[in-house]
LOTOR-496472 format. One record per residue: residue number from 0; x, y, z of N, C-alpha, C, O, CB in turn. Coordinates in pm, 1 decimal. Each point is the difference from the previous one (the first is absolute). Glycine has a CB too. Layout:
   seq       n.px       n.py       n.pz      ca.px      ca.py      ca.pz       c.px       c.py       c.pz       o.px       o.py       o.pz      cb.px      cb.py      cb.pz
   NUM          X          Y          Z          X          Y          Z          X          Y          Z          X          Y          Z          X          Y          Z
...
***
This chain:
   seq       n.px       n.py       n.pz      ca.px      ca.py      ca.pz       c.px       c.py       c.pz       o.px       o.py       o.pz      cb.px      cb.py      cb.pz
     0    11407.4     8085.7    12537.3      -58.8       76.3     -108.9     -135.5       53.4       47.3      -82.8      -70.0       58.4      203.2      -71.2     -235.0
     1     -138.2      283.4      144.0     -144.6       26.4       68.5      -89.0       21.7     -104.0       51.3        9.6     -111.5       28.3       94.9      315.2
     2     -231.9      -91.7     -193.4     -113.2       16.7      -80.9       14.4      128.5     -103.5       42.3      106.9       43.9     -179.2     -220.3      155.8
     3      118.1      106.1     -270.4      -17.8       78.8      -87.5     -141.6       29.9      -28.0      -63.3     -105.1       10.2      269.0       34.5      -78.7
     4     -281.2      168.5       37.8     -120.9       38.5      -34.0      -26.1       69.1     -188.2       29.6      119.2       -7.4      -29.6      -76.4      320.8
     5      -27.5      -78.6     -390.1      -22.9      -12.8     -106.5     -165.7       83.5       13.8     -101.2      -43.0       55.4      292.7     -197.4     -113.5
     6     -170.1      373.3      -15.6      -94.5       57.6       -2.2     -121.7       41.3      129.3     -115.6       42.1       -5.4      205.5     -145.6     -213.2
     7        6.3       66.0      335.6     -132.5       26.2       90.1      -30.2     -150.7       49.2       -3.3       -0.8      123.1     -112.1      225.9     -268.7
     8      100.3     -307.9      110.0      -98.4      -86.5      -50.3       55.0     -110.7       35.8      -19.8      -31.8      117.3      -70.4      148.8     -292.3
     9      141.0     -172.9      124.2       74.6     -166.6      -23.3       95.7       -8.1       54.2       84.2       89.6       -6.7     -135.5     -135.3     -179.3
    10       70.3      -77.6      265.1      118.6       16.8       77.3       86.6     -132.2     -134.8      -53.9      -66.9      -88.2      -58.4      147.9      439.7
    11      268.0      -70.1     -307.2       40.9     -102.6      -82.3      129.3        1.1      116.0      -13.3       43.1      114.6      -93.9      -13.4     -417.7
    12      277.6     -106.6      227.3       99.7       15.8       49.1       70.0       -0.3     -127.0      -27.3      -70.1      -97.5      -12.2      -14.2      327.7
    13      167.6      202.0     -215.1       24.6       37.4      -72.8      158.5       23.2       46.6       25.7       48.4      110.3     -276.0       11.1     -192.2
    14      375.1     -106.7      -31.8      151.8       26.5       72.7      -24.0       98.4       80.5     -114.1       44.1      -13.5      266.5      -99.5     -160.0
    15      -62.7      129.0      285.1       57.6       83.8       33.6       13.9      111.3      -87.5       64.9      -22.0     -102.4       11.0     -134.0      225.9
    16     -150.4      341.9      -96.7      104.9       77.6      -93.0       97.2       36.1       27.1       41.6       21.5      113.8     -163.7       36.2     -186.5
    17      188.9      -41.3      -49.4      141.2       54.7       43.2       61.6      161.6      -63.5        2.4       37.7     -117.2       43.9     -323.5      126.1
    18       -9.8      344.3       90.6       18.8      131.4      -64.3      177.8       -8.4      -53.9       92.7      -77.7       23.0     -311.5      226.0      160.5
    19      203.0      -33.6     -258.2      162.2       24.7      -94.4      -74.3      146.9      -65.1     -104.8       29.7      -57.3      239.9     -344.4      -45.8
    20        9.2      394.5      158.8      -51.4       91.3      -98.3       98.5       30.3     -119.0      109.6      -54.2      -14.6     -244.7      151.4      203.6
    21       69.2       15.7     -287.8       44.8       24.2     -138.3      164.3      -10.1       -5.0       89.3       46.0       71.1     -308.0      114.4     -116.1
    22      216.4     -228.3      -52.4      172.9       21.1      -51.8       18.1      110.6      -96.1      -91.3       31.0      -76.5      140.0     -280.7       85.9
    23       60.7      308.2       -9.1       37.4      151.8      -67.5      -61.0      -82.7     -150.1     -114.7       29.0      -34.1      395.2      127.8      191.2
    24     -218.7     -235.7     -224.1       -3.9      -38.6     -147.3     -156.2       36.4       25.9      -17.0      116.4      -36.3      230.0     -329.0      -51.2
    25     -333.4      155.6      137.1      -90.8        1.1      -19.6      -90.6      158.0        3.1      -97.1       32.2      -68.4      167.0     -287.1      135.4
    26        1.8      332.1       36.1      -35.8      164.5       23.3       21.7       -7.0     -115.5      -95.1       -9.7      -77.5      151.1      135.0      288.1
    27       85.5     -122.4     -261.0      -17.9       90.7     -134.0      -63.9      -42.6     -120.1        6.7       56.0     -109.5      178.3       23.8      180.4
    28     -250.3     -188.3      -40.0      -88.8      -62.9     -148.4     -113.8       89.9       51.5      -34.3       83.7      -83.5      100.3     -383.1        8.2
    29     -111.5      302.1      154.1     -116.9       84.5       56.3      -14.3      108.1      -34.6      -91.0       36.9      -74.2       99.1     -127.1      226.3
    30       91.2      170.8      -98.5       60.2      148.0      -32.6      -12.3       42.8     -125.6      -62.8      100.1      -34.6      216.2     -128.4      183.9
    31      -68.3      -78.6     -250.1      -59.6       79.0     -164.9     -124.8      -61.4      -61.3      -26.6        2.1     -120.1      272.3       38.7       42.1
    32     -326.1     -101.0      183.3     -168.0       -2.9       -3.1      -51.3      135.4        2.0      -46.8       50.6     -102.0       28.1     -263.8      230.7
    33       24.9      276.0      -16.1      -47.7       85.3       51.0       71.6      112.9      -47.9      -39.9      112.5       30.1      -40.2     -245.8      139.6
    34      166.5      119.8     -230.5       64.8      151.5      -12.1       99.8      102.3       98.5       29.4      119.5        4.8     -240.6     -146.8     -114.0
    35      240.7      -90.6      178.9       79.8       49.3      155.3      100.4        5.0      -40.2       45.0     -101.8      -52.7     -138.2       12.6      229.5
    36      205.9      257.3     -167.8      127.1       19.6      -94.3      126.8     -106.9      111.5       76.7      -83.2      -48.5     -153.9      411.2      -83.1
    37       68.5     -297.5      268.9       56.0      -62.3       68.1      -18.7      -91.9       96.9      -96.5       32.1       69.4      155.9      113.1     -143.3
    38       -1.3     -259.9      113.2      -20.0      -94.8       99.1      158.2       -4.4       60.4      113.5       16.7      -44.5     -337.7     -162.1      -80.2
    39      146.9      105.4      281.2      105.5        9.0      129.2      -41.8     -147.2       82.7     -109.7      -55.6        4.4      118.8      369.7       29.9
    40      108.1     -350.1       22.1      -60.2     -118.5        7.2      -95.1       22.9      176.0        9.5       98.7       72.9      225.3     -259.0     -266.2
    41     -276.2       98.8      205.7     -139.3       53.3      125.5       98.8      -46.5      122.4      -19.5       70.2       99.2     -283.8     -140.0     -223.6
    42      390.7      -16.8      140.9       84.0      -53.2       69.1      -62.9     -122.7       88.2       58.4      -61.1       89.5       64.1      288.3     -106.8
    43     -246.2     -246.7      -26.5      -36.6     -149.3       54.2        6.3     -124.6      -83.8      -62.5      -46.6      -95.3      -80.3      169.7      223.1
    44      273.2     -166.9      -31.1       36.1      -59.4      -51.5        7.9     -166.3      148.6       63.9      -13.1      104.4       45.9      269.4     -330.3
    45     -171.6     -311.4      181.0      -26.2     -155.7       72.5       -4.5      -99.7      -71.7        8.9       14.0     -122.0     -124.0       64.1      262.6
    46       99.6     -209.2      -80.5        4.4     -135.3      -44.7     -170.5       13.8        0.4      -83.8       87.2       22.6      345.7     -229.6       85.5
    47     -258.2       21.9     -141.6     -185.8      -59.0       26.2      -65.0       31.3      119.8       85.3        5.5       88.5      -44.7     -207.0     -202.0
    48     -144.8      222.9      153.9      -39.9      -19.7      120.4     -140.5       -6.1       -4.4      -77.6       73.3      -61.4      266.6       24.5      151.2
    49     -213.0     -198.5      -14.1     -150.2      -75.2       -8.5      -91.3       81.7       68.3       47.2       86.0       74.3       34.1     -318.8      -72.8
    50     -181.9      224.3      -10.5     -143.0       98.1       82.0      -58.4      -91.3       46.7      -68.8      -65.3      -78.4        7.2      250.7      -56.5
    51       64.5     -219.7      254.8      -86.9      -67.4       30.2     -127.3       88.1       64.8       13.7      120.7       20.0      174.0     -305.1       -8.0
    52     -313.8      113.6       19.2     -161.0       75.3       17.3       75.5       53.6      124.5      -33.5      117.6       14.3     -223.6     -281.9     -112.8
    53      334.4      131.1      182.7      -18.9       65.0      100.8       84.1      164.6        8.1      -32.3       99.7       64.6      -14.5     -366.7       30.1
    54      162.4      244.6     -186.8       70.8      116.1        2.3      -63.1      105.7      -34.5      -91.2       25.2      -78.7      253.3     -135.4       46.9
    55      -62.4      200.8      144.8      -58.7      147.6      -21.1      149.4       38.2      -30.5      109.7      -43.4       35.4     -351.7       97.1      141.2
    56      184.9       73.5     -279.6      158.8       88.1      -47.8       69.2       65.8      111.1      -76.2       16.8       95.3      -15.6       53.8     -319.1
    57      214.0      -26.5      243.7       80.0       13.1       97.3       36.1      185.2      -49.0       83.5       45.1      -78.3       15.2     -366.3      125.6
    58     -194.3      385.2       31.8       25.9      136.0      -36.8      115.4       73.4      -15.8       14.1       93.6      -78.7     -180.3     -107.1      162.6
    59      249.7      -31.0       -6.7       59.4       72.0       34.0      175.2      -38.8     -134.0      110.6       53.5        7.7     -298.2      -33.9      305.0
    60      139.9     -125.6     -414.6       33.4      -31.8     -161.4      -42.5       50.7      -98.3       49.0      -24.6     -110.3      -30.4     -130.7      168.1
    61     -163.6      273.7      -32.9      -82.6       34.8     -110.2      112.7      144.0      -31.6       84.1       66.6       60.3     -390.8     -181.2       17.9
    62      206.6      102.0     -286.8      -12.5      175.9      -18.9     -101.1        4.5        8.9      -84.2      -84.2      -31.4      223.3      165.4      -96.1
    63     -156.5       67.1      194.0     -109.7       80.2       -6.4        7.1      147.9     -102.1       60.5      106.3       14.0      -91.6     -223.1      237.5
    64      -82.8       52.4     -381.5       -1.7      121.6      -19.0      -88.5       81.2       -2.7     -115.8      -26.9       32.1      244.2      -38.8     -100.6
    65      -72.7      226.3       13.5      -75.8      107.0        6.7     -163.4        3.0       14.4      -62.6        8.9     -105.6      262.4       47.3      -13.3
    66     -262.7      -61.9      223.3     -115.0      -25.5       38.1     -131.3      152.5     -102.7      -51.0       95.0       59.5      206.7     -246.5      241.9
    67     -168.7      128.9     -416.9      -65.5      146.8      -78.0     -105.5     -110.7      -68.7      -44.3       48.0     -104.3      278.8      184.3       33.2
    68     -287.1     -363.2       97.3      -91.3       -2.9      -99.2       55.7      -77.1      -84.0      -74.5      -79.5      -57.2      -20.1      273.5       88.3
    69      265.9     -195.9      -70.8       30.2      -70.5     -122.7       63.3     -109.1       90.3       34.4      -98.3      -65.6        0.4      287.4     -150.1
    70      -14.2     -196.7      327.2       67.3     -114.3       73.9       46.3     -159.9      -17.1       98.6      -57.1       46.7     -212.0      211.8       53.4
    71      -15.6     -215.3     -200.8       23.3      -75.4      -64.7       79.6       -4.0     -119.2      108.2      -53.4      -24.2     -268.5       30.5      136.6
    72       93.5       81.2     -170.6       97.8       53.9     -154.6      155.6       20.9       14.0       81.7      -44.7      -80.5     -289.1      191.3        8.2
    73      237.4      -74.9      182.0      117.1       29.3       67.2       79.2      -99.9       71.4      120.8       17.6       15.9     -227.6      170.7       -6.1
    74       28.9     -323.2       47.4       78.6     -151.6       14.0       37.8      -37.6      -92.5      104.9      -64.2       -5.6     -203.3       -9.5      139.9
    75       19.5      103.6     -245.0       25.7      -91.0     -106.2      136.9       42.0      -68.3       98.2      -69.2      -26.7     -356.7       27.4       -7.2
    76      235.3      171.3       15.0      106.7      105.8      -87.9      134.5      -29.8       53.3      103.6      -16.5      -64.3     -267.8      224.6       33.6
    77      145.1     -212.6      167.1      145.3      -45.3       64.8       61.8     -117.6       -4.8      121.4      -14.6       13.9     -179.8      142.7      113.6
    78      -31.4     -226.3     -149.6       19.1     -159.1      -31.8       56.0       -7.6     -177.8       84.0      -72.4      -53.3     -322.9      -15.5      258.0
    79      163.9      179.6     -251.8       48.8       -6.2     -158.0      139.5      102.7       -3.4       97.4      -30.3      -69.0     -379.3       -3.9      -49.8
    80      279.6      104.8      166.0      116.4       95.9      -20.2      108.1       59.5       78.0      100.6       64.7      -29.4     -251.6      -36.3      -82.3
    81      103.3      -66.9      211.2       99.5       56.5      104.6      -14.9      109.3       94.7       76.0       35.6       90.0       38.9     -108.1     -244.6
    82     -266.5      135.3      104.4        0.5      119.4       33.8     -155.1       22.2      -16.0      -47.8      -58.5      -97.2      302.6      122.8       33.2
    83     -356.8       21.1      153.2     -136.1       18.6       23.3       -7.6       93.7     -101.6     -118.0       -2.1      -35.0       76.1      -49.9      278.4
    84      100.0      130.7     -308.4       -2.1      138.8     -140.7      -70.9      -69.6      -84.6      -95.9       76.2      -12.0      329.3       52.8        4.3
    85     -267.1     -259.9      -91.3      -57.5      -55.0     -107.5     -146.1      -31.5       66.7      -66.6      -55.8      -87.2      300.2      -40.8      -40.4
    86     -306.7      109.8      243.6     -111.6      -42.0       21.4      -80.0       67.1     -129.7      -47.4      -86.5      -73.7       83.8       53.5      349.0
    87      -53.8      130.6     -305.6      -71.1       18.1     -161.9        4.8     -100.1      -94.6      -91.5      -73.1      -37.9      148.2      281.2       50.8
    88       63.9     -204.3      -49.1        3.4      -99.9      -87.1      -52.1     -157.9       27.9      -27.8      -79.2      -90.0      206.4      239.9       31.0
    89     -184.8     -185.6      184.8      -41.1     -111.5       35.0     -149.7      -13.0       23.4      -66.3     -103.7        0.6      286.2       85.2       77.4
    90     -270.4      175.0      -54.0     -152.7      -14.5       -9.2      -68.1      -23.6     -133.1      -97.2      -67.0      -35.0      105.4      209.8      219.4
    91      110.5      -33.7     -268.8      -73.4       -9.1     -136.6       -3.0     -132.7      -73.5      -85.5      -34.9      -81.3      150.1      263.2       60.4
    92       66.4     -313.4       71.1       -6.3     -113.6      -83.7     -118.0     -174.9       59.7      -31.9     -101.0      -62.8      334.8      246.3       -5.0
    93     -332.4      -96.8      218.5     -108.2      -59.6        1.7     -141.4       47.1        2.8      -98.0      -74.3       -4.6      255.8      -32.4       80.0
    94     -159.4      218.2      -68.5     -132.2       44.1     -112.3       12.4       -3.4     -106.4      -70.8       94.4      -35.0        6.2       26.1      135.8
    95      108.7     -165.7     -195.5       21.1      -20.7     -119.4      -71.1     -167.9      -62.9      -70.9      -32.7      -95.2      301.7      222.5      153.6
    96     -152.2     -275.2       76.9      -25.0     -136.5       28.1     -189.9       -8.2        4.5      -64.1      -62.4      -84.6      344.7       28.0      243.4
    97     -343.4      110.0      -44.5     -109.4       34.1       23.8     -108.5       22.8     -114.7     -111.1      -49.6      -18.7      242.0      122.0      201.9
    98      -69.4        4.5     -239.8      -67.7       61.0     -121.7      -16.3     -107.1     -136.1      -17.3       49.7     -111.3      128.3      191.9      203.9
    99     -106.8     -332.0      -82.1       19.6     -117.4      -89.7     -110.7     -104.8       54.4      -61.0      -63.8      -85.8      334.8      107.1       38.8
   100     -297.7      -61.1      154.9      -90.2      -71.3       96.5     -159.0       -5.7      -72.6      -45.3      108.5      -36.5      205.6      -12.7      266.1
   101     -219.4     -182.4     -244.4     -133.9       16.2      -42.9      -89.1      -10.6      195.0       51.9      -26.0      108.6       -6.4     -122.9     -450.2
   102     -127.1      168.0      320.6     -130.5       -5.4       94.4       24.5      -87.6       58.0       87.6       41.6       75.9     -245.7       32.6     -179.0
   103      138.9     -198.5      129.1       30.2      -90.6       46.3      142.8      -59.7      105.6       24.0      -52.0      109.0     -187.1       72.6     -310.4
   104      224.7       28.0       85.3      169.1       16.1      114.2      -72.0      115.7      129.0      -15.6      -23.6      119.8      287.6       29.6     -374.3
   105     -299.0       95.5      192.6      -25.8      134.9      109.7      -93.0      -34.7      125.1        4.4       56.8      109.1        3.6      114.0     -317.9
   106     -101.4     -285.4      168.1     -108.8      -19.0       72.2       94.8     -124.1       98.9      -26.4       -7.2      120.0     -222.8       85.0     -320.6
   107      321.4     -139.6      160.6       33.2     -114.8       95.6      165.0       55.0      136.7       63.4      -57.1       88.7     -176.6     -158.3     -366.1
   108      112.1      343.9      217.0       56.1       34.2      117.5      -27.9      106.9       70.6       84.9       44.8       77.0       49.1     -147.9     -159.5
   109     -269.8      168.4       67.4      -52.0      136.1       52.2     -128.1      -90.7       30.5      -91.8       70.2       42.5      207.9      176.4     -189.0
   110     -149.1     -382.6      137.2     -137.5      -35.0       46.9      -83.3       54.3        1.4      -83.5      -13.2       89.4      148.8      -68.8       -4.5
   111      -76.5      157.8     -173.8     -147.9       85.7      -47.7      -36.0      -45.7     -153.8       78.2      -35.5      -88.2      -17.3      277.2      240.8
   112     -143.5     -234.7     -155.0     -106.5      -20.9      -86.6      -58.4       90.8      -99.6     -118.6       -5.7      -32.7       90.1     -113.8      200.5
   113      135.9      225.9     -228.4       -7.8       81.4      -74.4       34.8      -18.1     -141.8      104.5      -65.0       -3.4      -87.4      160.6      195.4
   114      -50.1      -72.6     -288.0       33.3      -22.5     -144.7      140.2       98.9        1.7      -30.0       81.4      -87.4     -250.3     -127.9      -34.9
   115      341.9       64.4      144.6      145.8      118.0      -16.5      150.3     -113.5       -6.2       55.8      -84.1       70.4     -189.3      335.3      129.5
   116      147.2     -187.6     -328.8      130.2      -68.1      -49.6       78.2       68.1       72.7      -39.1       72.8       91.3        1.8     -138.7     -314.1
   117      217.6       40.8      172.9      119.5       53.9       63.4      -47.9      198.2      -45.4       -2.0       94.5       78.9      231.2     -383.2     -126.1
   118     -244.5      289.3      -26.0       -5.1      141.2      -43.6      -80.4      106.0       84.0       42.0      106.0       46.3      -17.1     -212.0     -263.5
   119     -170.1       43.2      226.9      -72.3       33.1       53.7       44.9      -26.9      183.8      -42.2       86.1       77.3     -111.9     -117.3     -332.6
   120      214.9      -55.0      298.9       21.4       -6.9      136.1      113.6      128.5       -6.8      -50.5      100.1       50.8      -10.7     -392.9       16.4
   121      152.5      308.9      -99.3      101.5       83.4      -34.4      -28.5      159.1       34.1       57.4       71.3       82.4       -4.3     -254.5     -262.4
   122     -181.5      221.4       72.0      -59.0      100.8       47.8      -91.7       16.0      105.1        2.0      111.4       52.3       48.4      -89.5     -235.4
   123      -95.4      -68.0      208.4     -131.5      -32.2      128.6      157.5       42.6      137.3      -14.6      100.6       69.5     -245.0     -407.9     -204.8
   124      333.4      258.5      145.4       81.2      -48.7      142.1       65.0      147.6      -26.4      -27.1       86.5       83.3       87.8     -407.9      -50.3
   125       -8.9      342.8     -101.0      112.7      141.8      -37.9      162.6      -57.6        5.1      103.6       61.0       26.2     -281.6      147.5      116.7
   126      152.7     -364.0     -182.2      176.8      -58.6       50.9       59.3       51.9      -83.3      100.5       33.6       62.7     -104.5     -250.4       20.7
   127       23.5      262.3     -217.4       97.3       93.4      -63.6       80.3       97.3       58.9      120.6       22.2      -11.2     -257.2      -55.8     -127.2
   128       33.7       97.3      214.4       54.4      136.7       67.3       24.0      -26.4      171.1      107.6       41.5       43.0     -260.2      121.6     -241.0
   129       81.9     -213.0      272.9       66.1      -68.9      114.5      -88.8      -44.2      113.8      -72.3       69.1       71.9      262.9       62.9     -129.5
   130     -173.0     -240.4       58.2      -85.6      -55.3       87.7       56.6     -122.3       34.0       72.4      -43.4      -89.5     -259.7      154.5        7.6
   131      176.1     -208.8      218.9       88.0      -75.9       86.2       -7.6     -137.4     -125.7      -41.5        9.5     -115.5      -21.5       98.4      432.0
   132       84.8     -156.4     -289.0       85.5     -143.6      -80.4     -111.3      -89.6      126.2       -5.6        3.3      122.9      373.1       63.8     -225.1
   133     -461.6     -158.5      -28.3      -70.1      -74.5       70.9        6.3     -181.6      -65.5       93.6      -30.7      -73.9     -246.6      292.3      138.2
   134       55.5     -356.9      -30.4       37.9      -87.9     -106.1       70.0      -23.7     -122.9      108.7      -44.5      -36.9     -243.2       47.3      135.4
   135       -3.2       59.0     -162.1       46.8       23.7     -165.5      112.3       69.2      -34.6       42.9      -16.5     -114.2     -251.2       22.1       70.2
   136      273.3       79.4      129.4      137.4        8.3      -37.2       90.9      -77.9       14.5       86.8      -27.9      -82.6     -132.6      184.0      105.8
   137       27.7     -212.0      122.5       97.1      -69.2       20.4      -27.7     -149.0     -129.6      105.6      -29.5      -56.0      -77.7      149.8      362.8
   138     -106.2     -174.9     -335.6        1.7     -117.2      -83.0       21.6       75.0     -150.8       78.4      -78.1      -54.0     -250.0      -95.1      223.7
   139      150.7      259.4     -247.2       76.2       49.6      -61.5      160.8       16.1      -28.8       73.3      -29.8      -94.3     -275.2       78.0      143.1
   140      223.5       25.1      102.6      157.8       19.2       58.5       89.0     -124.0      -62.4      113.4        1.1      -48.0     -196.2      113.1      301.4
   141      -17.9     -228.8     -233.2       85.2     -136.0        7.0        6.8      -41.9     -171.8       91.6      -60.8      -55.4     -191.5      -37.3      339.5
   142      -13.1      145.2     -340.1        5.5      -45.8     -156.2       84.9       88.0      -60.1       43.7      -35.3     -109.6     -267.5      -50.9       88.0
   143      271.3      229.9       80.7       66.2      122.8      -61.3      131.2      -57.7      -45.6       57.2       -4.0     -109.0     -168.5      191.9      260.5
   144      151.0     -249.4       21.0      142.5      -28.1       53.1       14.4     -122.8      -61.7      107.0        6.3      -60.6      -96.3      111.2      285.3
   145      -62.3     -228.3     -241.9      -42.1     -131.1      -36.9      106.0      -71.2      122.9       77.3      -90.5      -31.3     -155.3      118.4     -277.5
   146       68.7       33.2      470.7       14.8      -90.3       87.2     -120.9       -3.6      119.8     -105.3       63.6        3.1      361.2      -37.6      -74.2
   147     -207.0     -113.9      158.5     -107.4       16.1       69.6       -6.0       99.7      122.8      110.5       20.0       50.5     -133.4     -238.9     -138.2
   148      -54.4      267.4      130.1      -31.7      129.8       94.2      -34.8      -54.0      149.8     -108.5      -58.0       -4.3        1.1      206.3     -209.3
   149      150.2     -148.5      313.9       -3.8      -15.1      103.8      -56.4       88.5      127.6       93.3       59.7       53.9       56.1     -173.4     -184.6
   150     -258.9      134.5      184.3      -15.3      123.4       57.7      -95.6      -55.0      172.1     -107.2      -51.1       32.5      103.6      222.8     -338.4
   151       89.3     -135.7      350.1      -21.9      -33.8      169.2     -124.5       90.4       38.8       16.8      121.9        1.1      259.4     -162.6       71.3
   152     -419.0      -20.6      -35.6      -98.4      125.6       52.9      -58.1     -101.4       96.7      -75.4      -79.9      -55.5        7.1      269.8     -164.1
   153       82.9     -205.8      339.3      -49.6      -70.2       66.4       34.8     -156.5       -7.4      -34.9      -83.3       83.7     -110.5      273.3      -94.0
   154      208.6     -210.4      -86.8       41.4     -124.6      -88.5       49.8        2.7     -107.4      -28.4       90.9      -78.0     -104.3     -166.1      156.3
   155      208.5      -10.2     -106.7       65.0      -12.3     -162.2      -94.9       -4.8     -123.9     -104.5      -61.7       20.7      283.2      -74.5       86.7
   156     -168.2      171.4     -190.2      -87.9       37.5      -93.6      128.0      -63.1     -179.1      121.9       -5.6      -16.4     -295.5      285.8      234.7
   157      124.5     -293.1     -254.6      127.2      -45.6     -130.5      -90.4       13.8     -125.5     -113.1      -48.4       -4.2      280.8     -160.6      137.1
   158     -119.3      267.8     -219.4     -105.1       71.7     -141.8      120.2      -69.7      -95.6      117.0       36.1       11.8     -264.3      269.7       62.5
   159       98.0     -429.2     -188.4       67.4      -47.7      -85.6       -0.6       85.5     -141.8      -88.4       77.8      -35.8       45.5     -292.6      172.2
   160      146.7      185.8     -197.7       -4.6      107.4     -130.1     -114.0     -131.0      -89.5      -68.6       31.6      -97.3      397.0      147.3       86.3
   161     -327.5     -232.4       33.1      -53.0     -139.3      -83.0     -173.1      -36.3      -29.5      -57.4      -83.6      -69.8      287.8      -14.4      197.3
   162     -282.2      221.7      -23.3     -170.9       56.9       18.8      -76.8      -66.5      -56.0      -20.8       73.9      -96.3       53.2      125.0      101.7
   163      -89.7     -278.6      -20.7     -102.8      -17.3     -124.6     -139.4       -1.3       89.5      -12.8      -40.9      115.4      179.1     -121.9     -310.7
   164     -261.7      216.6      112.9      -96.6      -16.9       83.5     -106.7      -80.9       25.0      -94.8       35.2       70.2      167.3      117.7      -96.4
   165      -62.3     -269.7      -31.9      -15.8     -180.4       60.3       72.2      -42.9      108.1      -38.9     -110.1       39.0       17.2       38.4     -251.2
   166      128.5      125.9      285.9       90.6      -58.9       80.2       19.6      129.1       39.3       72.6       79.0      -60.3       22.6     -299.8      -29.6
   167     -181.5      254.9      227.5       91.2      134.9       70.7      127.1      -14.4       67.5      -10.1      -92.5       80.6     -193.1      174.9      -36.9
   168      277.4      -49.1      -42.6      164.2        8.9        6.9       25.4       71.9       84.4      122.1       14.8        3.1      -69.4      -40.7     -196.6
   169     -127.6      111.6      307.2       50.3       25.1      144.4      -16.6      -86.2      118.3      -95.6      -74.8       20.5       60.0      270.5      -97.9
   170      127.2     -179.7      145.1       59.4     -142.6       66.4      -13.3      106.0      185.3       70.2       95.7       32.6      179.0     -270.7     -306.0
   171     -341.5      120.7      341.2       19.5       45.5      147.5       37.4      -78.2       69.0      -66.9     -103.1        7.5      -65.3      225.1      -11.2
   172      269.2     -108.4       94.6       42.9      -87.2       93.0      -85.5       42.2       98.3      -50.1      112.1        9.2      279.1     -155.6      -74.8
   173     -245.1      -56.1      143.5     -104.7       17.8      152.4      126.1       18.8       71.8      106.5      -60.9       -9.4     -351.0     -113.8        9.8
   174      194.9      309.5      101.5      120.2      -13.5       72.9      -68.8       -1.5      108.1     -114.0       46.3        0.1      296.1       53.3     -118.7
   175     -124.2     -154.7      234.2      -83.2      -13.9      155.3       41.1       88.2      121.6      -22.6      -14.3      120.2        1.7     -225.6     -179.9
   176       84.2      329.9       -5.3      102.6       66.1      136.8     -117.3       84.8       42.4     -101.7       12.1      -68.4      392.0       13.7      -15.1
   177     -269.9       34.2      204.1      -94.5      144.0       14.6      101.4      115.9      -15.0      -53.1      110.7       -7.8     -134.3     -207.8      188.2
   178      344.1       93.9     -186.9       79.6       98.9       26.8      -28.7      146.0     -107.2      -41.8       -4.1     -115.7      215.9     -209.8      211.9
   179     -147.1      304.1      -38.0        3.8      162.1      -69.5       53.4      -30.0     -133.0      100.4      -71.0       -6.1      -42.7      227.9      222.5
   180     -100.5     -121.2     -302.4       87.9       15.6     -130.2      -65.5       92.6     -102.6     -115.6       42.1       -6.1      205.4     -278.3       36.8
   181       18.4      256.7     -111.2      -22.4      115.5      -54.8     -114.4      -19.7     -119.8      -28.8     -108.3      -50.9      279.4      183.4      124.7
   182     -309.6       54.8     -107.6      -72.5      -11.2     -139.9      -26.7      -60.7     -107.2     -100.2      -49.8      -51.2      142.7      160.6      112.9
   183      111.4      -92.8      -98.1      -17.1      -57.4     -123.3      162.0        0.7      -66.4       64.6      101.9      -24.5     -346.7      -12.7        2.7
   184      312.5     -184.2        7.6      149.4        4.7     -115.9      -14.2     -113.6      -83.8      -46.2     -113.5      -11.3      231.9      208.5      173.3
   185     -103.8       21.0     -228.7       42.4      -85.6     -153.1      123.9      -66.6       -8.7      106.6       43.1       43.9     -218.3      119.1     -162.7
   186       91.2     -282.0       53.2      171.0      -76.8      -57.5      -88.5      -57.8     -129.8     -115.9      -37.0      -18.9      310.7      -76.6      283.4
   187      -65.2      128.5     -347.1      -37.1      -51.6     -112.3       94.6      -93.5      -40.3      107.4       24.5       54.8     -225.2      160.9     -105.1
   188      124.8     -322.8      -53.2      124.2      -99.3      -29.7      -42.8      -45.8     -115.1     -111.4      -31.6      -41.7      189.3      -45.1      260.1
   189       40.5       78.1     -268.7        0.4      -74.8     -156.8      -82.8     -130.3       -4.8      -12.4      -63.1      105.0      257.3      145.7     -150.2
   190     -338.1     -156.2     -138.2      -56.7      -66.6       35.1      137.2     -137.8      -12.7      -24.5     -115.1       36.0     -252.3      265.8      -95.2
***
């Protein structure tokens, strides 16, 4: 079992994660969340499989999508639907999430020290209209979806739908490799 990093900060030990992704029943609970007329199933389809700190994703298993800015939005859309076409709807429905946020939520994942609620971060960034998918989306992403968000950037990263902000709820696996790896991907799994 390897270290886990809790905010930066604290080391602890913590199970193994384990990835799984979306089951169709669950797309389509999503889908008439969001307003998505159709779902396809994404075709990933696996058993469990554990992350350990050291793994790196195996490129040559990924989607890649449409690289415009919505790229994230567009993992997601495909994980919910089958298909990268709903990234709108998936922006709008976690800016929506955002926009509910008082000051405080905003401040503990932009580490600034600004009085700006969800509303006010909302307009300040231009994420309505388009701009890359950063924290606060992604931990949003996870309260939208109410699973947890998984996103490889140098390391595993895991955003709980379960947030509270007494207990930060992103989870960094330490990973020790030096090998090439990519940017950034998304997996997401039921809670």
């Amino acid at each position: 079992m390897g270290d886990i990093l809790f905010d930066g900060e604290r080391k602890g030990q913590l199970s193994p994660l384990y990835l799984s992704f979306p089951r169709l029943d669950w797309q389509k609970e999503i889908a008439v969340k969001l307003n998505i007329p159709e779902v396809r199933s994404h075709g990933c389809i696996a058993p469990l499989v554990p992350i350990s700190p050291e793994s790196v994703p195996d490129r040559s298993s990924l989607f890649s999508p449409n690289a415009d800015g919505n790229c994230g939005f567009r993992a997601l859309s495909f994980l919910v639907s089958g298909t990268e076409e709903y990234h709108r709807e998936l922006r709008n429905g976690i800016c929506d999430v955002i926009a509910t946020k008082d000051a405080e939520w905003i401040q503990r994942w932009t580490g600034r020290n600004l009085p700006e609620n969800g509303v006010q971060y909302l307009d300040r960034t231009s994420m309505r209209r388009h701009e890359w998918m950063g924290e606060i989306e992604l931990q949003a992403a996870a309260e939208l979806l109410n699973c947890h968000v998984i996103v490889y950037r140098n390391m595993w990263h895991r955003y709980n739908p379960d947030y509270s902000l007494g207990d930060l709820k992103v989870h960094e696996v330490e990973k020790k490799s030096k090998r090439k790896k990519p940017k950034k991907i998304f997996c997401i799994f039921n809670v």
